[in-house]
N, C-alpha and C positions, 0 to 999 in steps of 0.2 A: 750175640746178645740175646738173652732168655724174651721170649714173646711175654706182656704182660694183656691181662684182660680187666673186663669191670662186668659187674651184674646187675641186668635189669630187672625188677621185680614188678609184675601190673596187677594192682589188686581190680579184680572188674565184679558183677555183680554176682557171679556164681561160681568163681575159681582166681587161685592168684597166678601167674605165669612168670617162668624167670629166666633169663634168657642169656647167655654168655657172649660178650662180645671184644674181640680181641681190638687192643689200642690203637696198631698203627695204621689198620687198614678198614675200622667198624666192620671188619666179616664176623658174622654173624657164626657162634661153633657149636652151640647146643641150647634145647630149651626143653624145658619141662614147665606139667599144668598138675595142680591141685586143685581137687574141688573141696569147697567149704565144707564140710561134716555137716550142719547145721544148714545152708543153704540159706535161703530168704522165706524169714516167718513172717506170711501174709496173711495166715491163717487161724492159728492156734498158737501160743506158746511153747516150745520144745521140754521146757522143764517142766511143766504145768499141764500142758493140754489144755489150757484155757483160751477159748477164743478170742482172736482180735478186732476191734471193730474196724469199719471199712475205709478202707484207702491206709491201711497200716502195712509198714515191711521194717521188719526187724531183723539184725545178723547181732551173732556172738562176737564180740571182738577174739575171743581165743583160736579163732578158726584164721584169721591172719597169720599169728605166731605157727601157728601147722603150715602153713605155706612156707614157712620162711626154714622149719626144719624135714620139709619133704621135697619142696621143688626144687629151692637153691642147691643141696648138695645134688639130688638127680640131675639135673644141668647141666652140672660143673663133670657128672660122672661119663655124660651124653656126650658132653665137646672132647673128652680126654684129656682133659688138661690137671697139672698139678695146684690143686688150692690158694699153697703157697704165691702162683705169680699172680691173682687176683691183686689189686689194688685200690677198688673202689666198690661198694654197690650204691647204688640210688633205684627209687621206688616212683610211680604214681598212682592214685587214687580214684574211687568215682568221689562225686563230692555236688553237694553237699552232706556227706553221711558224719555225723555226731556220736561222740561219746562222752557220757558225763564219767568224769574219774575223780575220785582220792586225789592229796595232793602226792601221794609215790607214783602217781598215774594209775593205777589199778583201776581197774575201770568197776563200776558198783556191780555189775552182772556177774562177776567173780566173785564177791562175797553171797557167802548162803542165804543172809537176813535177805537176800535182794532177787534171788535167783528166780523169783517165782512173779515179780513184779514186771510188766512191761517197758515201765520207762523208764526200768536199768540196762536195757540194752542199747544195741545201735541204731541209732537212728537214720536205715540208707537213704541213700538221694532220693529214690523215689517214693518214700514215705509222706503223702500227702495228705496225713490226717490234721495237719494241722493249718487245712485253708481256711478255716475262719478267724484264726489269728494273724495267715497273711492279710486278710482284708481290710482288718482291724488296721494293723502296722500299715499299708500302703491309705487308706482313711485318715486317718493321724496326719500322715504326713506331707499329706493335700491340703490338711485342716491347716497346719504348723507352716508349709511354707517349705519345708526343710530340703535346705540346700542340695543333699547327698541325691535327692529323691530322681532328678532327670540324670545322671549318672551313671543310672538303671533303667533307661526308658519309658519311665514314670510310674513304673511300680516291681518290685519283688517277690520273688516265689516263694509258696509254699514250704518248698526243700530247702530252704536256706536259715543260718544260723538264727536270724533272729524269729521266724513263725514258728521252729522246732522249740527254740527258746522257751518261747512266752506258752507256749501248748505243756512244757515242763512243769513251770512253776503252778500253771493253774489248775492241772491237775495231778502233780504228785509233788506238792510244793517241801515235803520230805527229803525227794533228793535233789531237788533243786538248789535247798537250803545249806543243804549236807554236802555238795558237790567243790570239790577246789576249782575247778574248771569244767568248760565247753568246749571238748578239743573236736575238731578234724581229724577222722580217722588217718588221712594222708599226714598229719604230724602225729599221731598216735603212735605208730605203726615206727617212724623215726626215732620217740622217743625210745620204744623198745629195741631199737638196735644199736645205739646212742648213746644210752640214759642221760638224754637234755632233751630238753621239749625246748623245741624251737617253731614259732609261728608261720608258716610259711607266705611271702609276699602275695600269691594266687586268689589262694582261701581266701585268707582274712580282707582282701579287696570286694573279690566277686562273691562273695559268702560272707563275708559279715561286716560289711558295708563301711571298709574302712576307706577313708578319702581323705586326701589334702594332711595326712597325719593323726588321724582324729576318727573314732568310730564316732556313732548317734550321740548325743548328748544326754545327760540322765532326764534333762529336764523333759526331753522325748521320750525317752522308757518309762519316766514317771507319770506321765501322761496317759500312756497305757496299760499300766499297774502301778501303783504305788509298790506294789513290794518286786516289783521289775528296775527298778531308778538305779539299782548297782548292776545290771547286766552287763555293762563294758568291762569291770574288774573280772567275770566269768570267761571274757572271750580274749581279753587282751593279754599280750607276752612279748616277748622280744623278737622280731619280724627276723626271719631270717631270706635272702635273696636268694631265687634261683639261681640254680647252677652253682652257689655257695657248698661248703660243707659245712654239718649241722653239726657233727663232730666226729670220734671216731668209732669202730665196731668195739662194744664192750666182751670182757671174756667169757660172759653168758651165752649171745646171741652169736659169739665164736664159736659157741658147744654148738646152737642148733642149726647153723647153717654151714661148721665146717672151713668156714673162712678165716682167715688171720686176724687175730685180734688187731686192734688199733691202725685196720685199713680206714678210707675215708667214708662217709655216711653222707650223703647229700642231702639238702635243703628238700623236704617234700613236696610234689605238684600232683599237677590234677591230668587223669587220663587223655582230655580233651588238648590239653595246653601243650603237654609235652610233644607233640606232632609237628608242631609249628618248628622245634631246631632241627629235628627228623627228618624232617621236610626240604630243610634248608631256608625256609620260607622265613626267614625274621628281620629282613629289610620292611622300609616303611612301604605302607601301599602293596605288600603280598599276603592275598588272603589265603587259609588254607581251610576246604569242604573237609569233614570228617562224619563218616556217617555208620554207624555200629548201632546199639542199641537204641540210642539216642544218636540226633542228628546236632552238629556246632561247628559253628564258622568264627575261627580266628583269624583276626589280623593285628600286627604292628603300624605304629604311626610316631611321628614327632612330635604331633600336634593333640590336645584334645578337642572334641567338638562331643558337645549331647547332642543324641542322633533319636526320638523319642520312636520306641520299642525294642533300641539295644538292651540286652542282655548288660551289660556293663561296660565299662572303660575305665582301665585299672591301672596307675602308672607302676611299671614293672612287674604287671601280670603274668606277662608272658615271656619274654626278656627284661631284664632291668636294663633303667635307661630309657625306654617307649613305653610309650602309652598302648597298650592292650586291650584291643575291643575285642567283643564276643558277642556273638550272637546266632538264631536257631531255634532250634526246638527248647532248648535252654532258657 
């Protein structure tokens, strides 16, 4: 019987890695690393030379797609294996990193009219220009009462869906207007090798403050902008579970990685999350320390409890089925 494999892809803050790993035994048979072309603009614009103000970090979303047609076939060239007996790849992301796209997904730093603008790029995790709107959004919502809010240990970051959000619209309310969506780089990245954009359960929990079924109510975004009151239609989509498949490889993203059309494509997660089945660590009551750039401590549970300065607690963050706490430096 032919060995078959699956490919890991890790997009992290300065390079994507991809990593071959054979099915019946997870041995591990080759990996290769791409570094972003672009890397993280914390400085100046790449297309522009235009400086950026403080606490900004921006990536090109096209510098993903170059990982996906440099590392994955160097990988697969490293382990020695034939293409053909791949079966699956799946990917994780840093996050909260943003991209406003077109509704083909295109993301607006790909069109010309945009390439010279700042807040058509990505928005990485650590882009913290926009902590006066988290303050705002966790203000609000001390004011309101809102239920989601100890959830998140009584307040939210900077880096996360809705502070990036509301910092869009107020000032480039252009493409905010103009944008079909606020995707998760970690589903971006799916949809291009997919073509479905699928929400993934992770994010849209610990990033865009989905709870009990239900992101923020508009009545709460309208609170904080009147022309914020539709923000939930920007970020919401059809949730797809971890460990799911989000669909299968199209024959595009077959040309740039070399693998077989119509293998499986997995549900997007998050750098930090994915450690936790790695681990082996996804019974209730096992935490798992992870500590790289950024430092985050997951665990599983049956139960939820607000624990106030958790990071979140997310049902099916981490595994579906348990509730998923996080917390850390995060």
């Amino acid at each position: 019987m032919t060995d078959k494999y699956v490919i890991g892809v890790d997009y992290g803050t300065l390079s994507g890695r991809a990593l071959v790993v054979r099915t019946s035994d997870g041995k591990e048979m080759g990996s290769a690393v791409f570094e972003y072309p672009n890397a993280v603009m914390d400085r100046v614009l790449n297309a522009s030379g235009a400086a950026l103000g403080p606490d900004w970090a921006l990536q090109d979303p096209s510098d993903y797609v170059e990982v996906l047609k440099h590392a994955v076939p160097e990988a697969v060239k490293i382990a020695g294996i034939n293409p053909s007996d791949v079966v699956g790849i799946a990917t994780d992301f840093t996050a909260c990193t943003m991209v406003p796209v077109f509704e083909d997904g295109t993301p607006f730093s790909a069109r010309d009219e945009y390439k010279k603008t700042p807040h058509a790029y990505v928005k990485l995790w650590k882009h913290h220009a926009a902590q006066p709107h988290a303050d705002r959004i966790n203000e609000m919502a001390r004011q309101r009462n809102e239920k989601w809010l100890p959830r998140y240990g009584g307040q939210i970051s900077s880096e996360w869906e809705l502070a990036k959000g509301l910092q869009l619209l107020e000032e480039a309310p252009d493409i905010y207007n103009a944008m079909y969506k606020w995707v998760e780089a970690a589903d971006w990245i799916i949809w291009q090798l997919c073509g479905k954009y699928v929400r993934n359960a992770c994010t849209a929990g610990y990033k865009g403050n989905l709870q009990d079924g239900a992101y923020p109510s508009k009545e709460y975004f309208k609170a904080l902008n009147p022309a914020f009151e539709n923000f939930g239609e920007k970020i919401s989509h059809t949730i797809g579970q971890l460990g799911d498949a989000a669909g299968t490889l199209t024959a595009e993203a077959s040309t740039w990685t070399g693998l077989p059309e119509g293998i499986a494509v997995a549900v997007g997660n998050v750098d930090a999350h994915v450690t936790a089945p790695a681990a082996k660590a996804t019974e209730p009551g096992q935490m798992v320390a992870i500590m790289g750039t950024s430092t985050c401590h997951v665990m599983n549970h049956d139960a939820i409890t607000e624990v106030p300065g958790m990071c979140g607690v997310v049902y099916g963050g981490i595994v579906s089925g348990l509730y998923g706490y996080e917390a850390g430096q995060s």
